[in-house]
LUMMAR-880340 format. One record per residue (C-alpha): residue number from 1; x, y, z. Coordinates in Angstrom, 3 decimals. Each point is the difference from the previous one (the first is absolute). Example, Ala and Ser with C-alpha at 12.3 -4.5 7.8 and 13.67 -1.06 7.14 Angstrom:
<sites>
SITE   pos          u          v          w
SITE     1     12.300     -4.500      7.800
SITE     2      1.370      3.440     -0.660
</sites>
This chain:
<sites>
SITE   pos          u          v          w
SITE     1    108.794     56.297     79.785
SITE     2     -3.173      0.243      2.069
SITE     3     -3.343      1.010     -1.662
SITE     4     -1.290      3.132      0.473
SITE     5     -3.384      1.334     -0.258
SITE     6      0.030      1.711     -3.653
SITE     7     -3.065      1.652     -1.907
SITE     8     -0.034     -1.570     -3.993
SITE     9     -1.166      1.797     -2.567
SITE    10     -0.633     -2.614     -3.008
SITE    11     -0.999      0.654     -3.482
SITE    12     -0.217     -2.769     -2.782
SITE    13      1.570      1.509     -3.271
SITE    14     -2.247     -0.830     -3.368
SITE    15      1.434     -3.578     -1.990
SITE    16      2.202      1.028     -2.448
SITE    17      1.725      3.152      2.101
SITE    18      3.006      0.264      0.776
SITE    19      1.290      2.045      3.161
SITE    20      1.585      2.328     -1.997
SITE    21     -3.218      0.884     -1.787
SITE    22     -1.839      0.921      3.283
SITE    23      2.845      2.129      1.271
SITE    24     -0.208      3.885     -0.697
SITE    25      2.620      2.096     -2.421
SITE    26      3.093      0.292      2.408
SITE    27     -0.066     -3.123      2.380
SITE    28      2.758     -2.589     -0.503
SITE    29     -0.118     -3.179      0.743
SITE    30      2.926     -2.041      1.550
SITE    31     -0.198     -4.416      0.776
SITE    32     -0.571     -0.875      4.261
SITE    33      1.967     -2.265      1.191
SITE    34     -2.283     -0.621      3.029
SITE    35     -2.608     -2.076     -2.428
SITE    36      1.246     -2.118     -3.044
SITE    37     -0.993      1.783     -3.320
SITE    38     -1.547      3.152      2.194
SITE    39      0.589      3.782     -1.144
SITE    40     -0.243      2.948      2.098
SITE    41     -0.049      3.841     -0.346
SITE    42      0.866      2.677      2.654
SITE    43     -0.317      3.503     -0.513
SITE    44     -1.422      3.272      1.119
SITE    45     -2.314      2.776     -0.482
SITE    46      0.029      3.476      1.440
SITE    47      2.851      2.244      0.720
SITE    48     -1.281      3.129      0.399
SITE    49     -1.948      2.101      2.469
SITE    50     -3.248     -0.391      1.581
SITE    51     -2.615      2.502     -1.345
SITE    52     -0.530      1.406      3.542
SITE    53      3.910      0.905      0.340
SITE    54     -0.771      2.798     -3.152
SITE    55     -2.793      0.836      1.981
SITE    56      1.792      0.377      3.235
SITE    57      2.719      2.189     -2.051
SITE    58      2.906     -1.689      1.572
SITE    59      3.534      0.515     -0.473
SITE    60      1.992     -2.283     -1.886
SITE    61      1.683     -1.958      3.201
SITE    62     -3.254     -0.228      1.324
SITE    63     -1.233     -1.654     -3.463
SITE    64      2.921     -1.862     -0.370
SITE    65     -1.362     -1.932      3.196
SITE    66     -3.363     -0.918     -1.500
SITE    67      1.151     -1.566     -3.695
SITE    68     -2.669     -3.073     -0.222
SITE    69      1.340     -3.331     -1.726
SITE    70     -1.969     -3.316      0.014
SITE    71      1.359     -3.015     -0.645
SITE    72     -2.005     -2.360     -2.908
SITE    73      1.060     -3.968      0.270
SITE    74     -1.299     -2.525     -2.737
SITE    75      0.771     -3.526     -0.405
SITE    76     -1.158     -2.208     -2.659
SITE    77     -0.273     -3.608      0.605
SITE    78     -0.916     -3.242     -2.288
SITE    79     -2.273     -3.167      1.197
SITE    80     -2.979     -1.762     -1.465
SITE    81      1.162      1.149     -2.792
SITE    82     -0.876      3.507      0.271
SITE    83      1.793      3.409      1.073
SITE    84     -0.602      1.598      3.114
SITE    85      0.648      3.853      0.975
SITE    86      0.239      0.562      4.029
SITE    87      0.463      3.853      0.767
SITE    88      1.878      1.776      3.164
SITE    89     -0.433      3.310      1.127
SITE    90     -1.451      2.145     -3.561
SITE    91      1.076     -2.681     -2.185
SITE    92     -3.615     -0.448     -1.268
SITE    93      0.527      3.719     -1.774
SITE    94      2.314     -1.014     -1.920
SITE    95     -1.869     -2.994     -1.795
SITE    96     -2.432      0.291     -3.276
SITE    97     -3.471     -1.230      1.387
SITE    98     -1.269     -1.155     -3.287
SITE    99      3.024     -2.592     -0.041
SITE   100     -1.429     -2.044      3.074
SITE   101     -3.755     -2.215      0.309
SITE   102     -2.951      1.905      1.506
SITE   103     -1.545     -0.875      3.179
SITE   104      2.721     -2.580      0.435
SITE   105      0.055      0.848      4.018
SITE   106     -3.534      0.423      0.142
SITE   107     -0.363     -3.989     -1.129
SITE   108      2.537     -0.952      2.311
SITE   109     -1.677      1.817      2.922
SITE   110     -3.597     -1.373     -1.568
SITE   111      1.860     -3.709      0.057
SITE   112      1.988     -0.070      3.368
SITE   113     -2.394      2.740      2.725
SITE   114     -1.504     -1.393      2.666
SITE   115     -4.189      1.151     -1.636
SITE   116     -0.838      0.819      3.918
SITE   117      3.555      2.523      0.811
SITE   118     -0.722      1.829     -2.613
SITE   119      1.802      3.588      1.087
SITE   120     -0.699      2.351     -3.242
SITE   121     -1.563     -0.054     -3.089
SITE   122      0.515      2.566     -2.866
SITE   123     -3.233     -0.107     -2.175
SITE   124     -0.980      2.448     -2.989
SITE   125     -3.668      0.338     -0.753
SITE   126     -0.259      0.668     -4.003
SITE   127     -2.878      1.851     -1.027
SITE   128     -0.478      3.487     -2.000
SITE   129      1.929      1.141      2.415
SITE   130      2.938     -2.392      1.612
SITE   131      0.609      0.180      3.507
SITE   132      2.522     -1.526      1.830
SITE   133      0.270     -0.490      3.662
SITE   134      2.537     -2.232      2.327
SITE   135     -2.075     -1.841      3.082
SITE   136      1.946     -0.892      3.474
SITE   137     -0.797     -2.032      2.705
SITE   138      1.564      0.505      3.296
SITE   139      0.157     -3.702      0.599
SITE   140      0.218     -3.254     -2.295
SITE   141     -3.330     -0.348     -1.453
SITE   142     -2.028     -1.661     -3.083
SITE   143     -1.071      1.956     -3.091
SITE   144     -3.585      0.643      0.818
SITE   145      1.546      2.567      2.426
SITE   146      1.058      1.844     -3.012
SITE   147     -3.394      0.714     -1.669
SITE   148      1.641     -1.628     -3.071
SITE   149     -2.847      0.053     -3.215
SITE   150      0.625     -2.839     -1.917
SITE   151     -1.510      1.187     -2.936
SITE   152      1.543      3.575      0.143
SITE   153      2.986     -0.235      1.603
SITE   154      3.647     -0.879     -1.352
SITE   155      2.210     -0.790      2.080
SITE   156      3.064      1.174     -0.159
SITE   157      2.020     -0.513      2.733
SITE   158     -0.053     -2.381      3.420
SITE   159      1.756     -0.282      3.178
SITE   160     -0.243     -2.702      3.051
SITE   161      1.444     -2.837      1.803
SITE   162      1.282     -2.606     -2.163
SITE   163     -1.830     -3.834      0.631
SITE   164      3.469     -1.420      0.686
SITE   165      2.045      2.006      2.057
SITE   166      3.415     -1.173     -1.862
SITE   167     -0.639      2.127     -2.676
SITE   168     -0.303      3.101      1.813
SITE   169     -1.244      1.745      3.102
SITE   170     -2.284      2.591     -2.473
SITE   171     -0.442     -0.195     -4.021
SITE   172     -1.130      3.051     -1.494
SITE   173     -0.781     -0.003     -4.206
SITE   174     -0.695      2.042     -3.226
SITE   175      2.587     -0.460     -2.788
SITE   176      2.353     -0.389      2.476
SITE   177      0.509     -2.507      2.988
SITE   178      1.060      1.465      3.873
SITE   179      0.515     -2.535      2.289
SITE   180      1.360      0.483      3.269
SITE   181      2.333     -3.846      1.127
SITE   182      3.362     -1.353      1.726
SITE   183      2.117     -0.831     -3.007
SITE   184      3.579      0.521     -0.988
SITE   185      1.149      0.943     -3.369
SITE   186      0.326     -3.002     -1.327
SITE   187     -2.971     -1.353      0.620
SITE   188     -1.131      3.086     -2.076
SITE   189     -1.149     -3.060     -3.470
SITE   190     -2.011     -2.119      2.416
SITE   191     -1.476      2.981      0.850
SITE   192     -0.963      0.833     -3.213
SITE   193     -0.800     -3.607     -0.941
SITE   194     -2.556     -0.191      2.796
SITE   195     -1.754      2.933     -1.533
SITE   196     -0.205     -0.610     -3.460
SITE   197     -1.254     -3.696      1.073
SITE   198     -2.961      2.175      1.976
SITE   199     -0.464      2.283     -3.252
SITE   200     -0.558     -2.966     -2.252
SITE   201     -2.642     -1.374      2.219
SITE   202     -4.301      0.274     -0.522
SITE   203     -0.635     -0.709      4.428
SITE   204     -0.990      3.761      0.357
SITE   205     -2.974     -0.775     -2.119
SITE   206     -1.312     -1.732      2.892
SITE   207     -0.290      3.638      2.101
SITE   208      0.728      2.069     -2.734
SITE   209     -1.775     -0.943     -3.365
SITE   210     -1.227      3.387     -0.335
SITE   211      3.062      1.706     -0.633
SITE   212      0.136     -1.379     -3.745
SITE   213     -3.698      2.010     -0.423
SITE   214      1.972      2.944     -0.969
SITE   215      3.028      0.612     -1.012
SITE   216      1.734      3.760     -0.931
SITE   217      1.534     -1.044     -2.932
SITE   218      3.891      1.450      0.184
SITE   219      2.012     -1.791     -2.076
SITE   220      1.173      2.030     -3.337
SITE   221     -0.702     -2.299     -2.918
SITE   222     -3.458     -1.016      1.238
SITE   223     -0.625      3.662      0.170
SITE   224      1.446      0.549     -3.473
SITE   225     -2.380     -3.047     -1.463
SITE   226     -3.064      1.326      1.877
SITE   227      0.760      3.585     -1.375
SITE   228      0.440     -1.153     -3.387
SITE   229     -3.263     -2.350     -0.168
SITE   230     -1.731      3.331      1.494
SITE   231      1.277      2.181     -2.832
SITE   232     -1.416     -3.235     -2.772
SITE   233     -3.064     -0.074      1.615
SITE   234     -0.052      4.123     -0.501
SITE   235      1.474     -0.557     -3.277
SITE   236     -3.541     -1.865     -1.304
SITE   237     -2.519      2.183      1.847
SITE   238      1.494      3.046     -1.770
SITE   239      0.088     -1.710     -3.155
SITE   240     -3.670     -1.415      0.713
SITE   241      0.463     -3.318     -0.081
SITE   242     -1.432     -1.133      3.410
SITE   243     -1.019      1.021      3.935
SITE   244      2.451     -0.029      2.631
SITE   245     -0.723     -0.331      3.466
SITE   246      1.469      3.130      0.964
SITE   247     -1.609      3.331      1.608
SITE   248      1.761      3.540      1.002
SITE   249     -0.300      1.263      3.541
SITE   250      1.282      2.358      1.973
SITE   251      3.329     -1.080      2.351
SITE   252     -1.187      2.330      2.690
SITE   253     -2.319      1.191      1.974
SITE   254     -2.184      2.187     -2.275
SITE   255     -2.778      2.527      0.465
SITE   256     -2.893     -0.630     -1.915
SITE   257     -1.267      3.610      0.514
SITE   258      3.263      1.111     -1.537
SITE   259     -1.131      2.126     -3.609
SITE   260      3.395     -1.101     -1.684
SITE   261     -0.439     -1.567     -2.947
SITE   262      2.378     -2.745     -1.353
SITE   263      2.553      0.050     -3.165
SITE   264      2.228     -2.472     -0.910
SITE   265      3.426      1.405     -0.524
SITE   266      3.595     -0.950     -1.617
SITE   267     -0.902     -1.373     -3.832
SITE   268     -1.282      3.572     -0.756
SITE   269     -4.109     -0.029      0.930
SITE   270     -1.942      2.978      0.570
SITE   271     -3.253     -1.853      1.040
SITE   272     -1.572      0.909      3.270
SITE   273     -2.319     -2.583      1.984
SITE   274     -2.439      0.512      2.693
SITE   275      0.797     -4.092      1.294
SITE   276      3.169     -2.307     -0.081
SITE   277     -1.049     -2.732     -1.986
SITE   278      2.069     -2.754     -2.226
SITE   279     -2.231      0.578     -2.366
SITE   280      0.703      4.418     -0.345
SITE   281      4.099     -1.106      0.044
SITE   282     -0.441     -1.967     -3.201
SITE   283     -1.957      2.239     -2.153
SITE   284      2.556      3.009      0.873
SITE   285      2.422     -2.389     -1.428
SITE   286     -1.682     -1.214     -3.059
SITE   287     -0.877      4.253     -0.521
SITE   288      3.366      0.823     -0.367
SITE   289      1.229     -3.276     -2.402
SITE   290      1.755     -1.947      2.638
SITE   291     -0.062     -3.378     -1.606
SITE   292      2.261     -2.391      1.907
SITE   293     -0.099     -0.290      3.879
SITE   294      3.785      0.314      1.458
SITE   295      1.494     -1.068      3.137
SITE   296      1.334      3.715      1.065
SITE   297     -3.656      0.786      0.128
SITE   298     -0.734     -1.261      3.230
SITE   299      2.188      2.443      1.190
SITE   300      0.323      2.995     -2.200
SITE   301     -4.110      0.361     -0.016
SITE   302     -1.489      1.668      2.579
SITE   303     -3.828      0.663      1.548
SITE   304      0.217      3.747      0.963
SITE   305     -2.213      1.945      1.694
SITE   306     -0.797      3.677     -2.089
SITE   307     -2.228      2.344     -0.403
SITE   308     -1.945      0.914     -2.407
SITE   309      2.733      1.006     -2.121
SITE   310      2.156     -2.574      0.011
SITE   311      1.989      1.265      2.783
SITE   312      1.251     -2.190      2.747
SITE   313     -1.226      0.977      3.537
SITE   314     -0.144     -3.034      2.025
SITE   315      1.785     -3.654      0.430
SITE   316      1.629     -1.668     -3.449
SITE   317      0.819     -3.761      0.164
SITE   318      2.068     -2.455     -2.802
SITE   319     -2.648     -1.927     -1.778
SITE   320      1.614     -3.604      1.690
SITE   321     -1.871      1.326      4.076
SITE   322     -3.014      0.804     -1.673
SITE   323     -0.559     -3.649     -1.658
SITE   324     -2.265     -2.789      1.696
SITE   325      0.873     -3.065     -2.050
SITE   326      0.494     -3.533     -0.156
SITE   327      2.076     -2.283     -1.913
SITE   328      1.099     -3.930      0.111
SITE   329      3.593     -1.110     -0.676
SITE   330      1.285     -3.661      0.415
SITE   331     -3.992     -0.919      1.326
SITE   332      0.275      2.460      2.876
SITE   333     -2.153      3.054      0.372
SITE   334      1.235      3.312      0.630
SITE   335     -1.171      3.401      0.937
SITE   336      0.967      3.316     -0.289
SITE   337     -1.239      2.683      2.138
SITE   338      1.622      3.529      1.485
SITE   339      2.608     -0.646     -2.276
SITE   340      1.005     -3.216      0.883
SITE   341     -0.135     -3.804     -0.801
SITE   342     -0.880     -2.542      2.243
SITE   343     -0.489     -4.282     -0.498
SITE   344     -3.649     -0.947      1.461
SITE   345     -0.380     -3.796      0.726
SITE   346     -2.664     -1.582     -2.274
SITE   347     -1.771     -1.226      2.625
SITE   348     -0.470      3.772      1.991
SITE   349     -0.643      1.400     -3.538
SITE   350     -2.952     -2.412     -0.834
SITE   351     -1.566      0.113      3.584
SITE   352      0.260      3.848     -0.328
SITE   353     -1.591      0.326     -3.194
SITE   354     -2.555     -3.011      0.410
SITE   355     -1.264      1.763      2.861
SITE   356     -0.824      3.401     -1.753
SITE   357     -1.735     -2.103     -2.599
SITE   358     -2.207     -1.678      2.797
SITE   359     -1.140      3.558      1.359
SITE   360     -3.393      1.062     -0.629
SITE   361     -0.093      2.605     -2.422
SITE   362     -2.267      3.101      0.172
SITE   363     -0.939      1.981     -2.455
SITE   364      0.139      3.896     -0.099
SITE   365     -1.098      2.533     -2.418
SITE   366      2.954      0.836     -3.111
SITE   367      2.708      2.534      0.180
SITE   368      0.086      2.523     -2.157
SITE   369      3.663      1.256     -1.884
SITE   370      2.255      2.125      2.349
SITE   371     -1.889     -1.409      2.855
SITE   372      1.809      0.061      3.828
SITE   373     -1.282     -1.100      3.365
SITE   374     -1.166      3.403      0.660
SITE   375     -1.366      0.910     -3.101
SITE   376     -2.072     -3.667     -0.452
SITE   377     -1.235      0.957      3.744
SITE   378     -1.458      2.941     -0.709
SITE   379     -2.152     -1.182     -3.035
SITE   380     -1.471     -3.311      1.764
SITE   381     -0.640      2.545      3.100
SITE   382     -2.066      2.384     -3.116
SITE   383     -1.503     -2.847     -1.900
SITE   384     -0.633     -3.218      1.793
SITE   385     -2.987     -0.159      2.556
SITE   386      1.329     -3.713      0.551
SITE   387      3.480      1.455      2.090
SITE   388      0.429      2.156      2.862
SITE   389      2.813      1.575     -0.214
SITE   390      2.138     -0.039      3.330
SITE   391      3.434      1.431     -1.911
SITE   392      2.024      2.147      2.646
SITE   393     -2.597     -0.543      3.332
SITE   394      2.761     -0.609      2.147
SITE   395     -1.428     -1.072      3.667
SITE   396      2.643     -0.830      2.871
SITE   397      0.370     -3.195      1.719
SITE   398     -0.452      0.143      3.712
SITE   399      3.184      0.136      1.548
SITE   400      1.860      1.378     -3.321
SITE   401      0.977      3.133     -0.951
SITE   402     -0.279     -0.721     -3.664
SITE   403     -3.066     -0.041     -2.161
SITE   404     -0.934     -2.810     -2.686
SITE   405     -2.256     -0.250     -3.460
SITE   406     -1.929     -3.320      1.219
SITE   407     -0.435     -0.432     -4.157
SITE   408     -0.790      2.625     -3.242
SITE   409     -3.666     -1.143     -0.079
SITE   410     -2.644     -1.787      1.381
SITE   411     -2.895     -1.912     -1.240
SITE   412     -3.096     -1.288      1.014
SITE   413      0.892     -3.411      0.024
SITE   414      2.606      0.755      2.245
SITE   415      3.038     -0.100     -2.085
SITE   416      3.204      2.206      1.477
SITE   417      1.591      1.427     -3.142
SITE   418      3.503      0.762     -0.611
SITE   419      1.178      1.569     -2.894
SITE   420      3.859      1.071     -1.080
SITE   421      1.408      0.268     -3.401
SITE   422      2.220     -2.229     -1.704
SITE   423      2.212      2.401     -1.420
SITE   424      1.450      0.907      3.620
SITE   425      0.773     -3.285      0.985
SITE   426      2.173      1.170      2.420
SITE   427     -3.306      0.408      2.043
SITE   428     -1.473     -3.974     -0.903
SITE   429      1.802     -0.866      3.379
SITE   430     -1.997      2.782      1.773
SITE   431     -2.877     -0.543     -1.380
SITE   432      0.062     -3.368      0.806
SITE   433      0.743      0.759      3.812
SITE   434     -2.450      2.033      0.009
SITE   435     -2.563     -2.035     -0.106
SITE   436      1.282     -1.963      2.580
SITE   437      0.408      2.676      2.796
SITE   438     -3.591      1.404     -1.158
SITE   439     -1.133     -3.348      0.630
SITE   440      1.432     -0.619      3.116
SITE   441     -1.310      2.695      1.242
SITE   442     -3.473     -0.295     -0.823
SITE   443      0.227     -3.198      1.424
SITE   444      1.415      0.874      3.004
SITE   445     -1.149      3.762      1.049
SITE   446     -3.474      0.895      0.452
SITE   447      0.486      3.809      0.920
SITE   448      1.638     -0.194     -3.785
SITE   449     -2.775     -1.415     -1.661
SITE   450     -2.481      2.165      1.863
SITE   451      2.117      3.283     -1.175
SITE   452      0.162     -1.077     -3.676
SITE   453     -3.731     -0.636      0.176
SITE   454     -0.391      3.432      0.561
SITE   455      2.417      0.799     -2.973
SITE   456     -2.508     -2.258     -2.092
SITE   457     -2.669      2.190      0.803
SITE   458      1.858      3.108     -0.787
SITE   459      0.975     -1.602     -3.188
SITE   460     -3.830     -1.204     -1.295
SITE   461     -0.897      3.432      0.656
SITE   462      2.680      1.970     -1.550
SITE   463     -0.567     -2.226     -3.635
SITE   464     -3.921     -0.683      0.737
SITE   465      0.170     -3.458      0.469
SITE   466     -1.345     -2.002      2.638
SITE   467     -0.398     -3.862      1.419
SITE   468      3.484     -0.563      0.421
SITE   469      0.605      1.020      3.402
SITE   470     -3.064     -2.182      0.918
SITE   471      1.721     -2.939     -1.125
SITE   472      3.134      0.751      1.525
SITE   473     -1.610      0.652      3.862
SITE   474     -1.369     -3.645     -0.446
SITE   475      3.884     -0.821      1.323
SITE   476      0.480      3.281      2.446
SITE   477     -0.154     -1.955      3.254
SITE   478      0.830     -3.348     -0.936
SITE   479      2.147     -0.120     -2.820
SITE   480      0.127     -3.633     -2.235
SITE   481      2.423      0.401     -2.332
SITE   482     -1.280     -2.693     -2.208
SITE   483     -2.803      2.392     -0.903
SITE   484      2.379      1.865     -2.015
SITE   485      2.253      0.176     -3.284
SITE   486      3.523      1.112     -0.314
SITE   487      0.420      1.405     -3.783
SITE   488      3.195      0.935     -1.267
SITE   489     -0.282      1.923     -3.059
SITE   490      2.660      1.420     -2.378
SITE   491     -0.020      1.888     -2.957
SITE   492      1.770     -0.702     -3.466
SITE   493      0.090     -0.880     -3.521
SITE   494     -0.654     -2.900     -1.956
SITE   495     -3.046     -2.541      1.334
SITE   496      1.688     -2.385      1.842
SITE   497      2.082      0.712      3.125
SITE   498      3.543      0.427      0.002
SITE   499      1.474      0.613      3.647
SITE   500      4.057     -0.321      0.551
SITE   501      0.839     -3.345      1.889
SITE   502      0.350      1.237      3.347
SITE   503     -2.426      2.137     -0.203
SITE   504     -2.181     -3.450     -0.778
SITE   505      1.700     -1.362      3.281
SITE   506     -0.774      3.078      2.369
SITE   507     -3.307     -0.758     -1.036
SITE   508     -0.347     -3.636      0.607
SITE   509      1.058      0.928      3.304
SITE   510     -2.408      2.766      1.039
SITE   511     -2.431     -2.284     -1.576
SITE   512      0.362     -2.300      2.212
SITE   513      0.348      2.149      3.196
SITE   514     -3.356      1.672     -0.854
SITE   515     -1.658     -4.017     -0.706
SITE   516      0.943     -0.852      3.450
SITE   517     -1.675      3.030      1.384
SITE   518     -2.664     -1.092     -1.717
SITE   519     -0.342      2.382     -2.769
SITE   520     -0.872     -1.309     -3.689
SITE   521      2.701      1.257     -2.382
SITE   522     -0.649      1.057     -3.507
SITE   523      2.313      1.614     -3.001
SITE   524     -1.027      2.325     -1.669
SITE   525      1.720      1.008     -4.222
SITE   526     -1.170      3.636     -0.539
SITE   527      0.933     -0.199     -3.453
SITE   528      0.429      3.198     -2.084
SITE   529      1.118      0.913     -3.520
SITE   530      3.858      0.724     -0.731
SITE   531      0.473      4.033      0.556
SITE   532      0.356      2.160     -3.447
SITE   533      3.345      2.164     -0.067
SITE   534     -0.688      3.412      1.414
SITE   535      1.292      2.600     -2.719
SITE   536      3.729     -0.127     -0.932
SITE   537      1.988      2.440      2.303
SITE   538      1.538      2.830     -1.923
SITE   539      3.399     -0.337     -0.629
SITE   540      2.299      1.125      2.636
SITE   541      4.284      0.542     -1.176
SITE   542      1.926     -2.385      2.304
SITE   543      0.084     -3.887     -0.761
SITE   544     -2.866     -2.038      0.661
</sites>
């Protein structure tokens, strides 16, 4: 029989599973004589109607035209000692993901792709808020194309021309391998013997070491472990006997200027809170005798927004999204953010973290309890002759129909000021950014700087303060960026600085942005004392 051109799809079934075991309730499997020791399933799904036909109200001949089947293939197939599933048609619906090895096509791809015909890359940038995005090039090309951040991105799947053109015309990978070759059916173990030689290689860390910076952990009992050495660490901070590194934040966007207050819901707490804080969720515990910390509690809790009776009138989220934490199993670090874990490489992790601990760090005046952006603003606007505050002056680039806050204050020895707190870290990543278009822009637009010069007057006359905007028009026409410090300041409890991991790395990077500007960069820990409970709401009928 000639070969044909044929598109595989490969997956690599988990040691120790059987075909059998990776097969969904209902699918039968029956030996293939085309490949020695080789099983196969063929089936169907479907059968009835089309939703449209309903909608077109046809008549039952007419219907009896458009009855949809599709056909499902699977064959299972043994060599290097290890079970292989190839699907047909739907086949892959009727197999249980969990039973085959993650990212098993992605390696491949990684192992065997051609690093300059690259075609497509699938990437997911975790942060407070994931986002996921799928990047094509309309002819072969390498990754820089791609706009791939090594020390955000994850990678999860990769398409392009394969370096020897044996193996396939085009390899495309995830947990899953599609390659496109000439083969006939029985060449179907070779096949699969080629790839598994490609997945147990290391040669993509010659193009591609980055990809093991992060990894979206997937796999069930690594999830279970990391869940249950959460819930220990919980365990002993409820019970007093240490710190964790762990904070609450929100998993969304939030609005600081919301007047919702906060309550902690599902073990029976009628506390209200002005801020979300690790710190509040503990003590509403402890108030109403929970002793032990339980695994259903990452889950079952909640952060609700209320009013100021208790009421829910906003967003509620399970306890798990709200956590920023990290923990270390088996000597590798892993973090948890927007409700999910992911496996940072030591190497990223210390670089990241050495790097905050190298930034200057500037010193601002204390929070006080209950304290928010805008309400910590407003009193170093009323109090401190030392700040100008430039909160809400929005000016608009030339050429943009959108206005910016070049920074929150401004001070005499030129320091741009940015302030955002910690609770809605949701907003880190903006704040972050911020400073980096607001620097740009200075930098780059002298119209700008000669409109928010103006606002700088309007601003030292409105709170009777003056000599700012005179140091400021020093850089009007010709604009030196080294002249000037970047401060990023955020607001929360306890004295040292606790900021969630990628938080740390979206600021490493605008860091560095701003330094080759020219700026100066400088931190800034607006520490303030843990908020009080606001009086208990009154008791509403209805479960909590």
């Amino acid at each position: 029989m000639n070969k044909k051109t044929q598109k595989l799809t490969i997956r690599l079934l988990k040691e120790g599973v059987a075909p059998e075991q990776s097969l969904r309730e209902g699918v039968q499997l029956q030996s293939w004589e085309a490949i020695k020791g080789s099983k196969i399933a063929i089936t169907s799904i479907g059968g009835g109607n089309p939703k449209w036909a309903n909608f077109l109200e046809l008549n039952a001949d007419q219907a009896e035209l458009l009855v949809n089947w599709s056909a499902c293939g699977i064959v299972f197939l043994r060599t290097r000692e290890r079970w292989f599933g190839l699907t047909f048609g739907l086949g892959h619906v009727k197999l249980e993901p969990t039973c085959f090895e993650e990212d098993f096509g992605l390696k491949v791809v990684l192992n065997s792709v051609n690093h300059q015909r690259l075609r497509s890359a699938d990437l997911r940038t975790p942060d407070e808020n994931t986002v996921s995005r799928r990047s094509q090039a309309s002819r072969s090309a390498d990754q820089n194309i791609f706009s791939i951040d090594a020390e955000r991105d994850i990678v999860r799947g990769l398409a392009g021309i394969p370096k020897l053109e044996g193996f396939g015309s085009r390899v495309a990978g995830a947990d899953s391998l599609s390659l496109t070759r000439k083969v006939k059916a029985s060449e179907l173990p070779r096949v699969c013997r080629e790839a598994y030689d490609y997945y147990k290689k290391d040669d993509y860390k010659e193009h591609f070491e980055w990809v093991d910076y992060i990894r979206h952990v997937r796999d069930a009992e690594l999830l279970g472990r990391l869940e249950r050495s959460l819930v220990d660490s919980m365990d002993k901070t409820l019970k007093d006997e240490g710190e964790i590194d762990i904070s609450l934040a929100y998993p969304a966007i939030y609005d600081p200027e919301k007047t919702t207050d906060i309550m902690f819901k599902g073990f029976g707490s009628k506390e209200l809170f002005p801020d979300l804080e690790a710190e509040s969720y503990f003590e509403a515990l402890r108030d109403v005798g929970v002793e032990d910390y339980y695994f259903d509690f990452l889950r079952s809790h909640t952060v609700n927004e209320v009013d100021d009776a208790g009421k829910n009138i906003g967003n509620k989220w399970p306890m798990l999204h709200c956590l920023s934490a990290q923990q270390e199993l088996d000597g590798r670090k892993y973090v948890l953010s927007g409700g999910k874990w992911y496996q940072i490489d030591q190497v990223l992790a210390d670089d990241v973290n050495n790097f905050f601990e190298r930034v200057e760090k500037y010193a601002m005046p204390l929070g006080k309890k209950d304290d928010n952006e805008e309400v910590y603003n407003a009193r170093l606007r009323d109090t401190s002759n030392e700040h100008l505050c430039m909160d809400r002056r929005l000016v608009t680039p030339t050429g943009s129909k959108d206005t910016i806050e070049a920074c929150d204050f401004f001070t005499k020895e030129s320091c741009l000021i940015h302030v955002k707190n910690k609770a809605e870290s949701s907003r880190l990543s903006h704040l972050f950014s911020q400073g980096v278009v607001s620097g740009t822009v200075l930098v780059m637009d002298e119209p700008f700087r000669n409109k928010y010069h103006a606002k700088m007057k309007i601003a030292e006359e409105e709170t009777a303060r003056e000599g700012f905007s005179e140091v400021f028009a020093k850089n009007i026409e010709k604009f030196s960026a080294s002249d000037f410090k970047v401060v990023y300041a955020v607001i929360g409890t306890g004295v040292e600085p606790k900021l969630p991991f990628f938080s740390l790395v979206t600021f490493k990077q605008a860091a560095k942005q701003l330094e080759l500007m020219g700026y100066n960069v400088a931190f800034s820990w607006i520490s303030k004392p843990k908020s009080d409970p606001k009086p208990k709401a009154k008791k509403r009928k209805g479960k909590n």
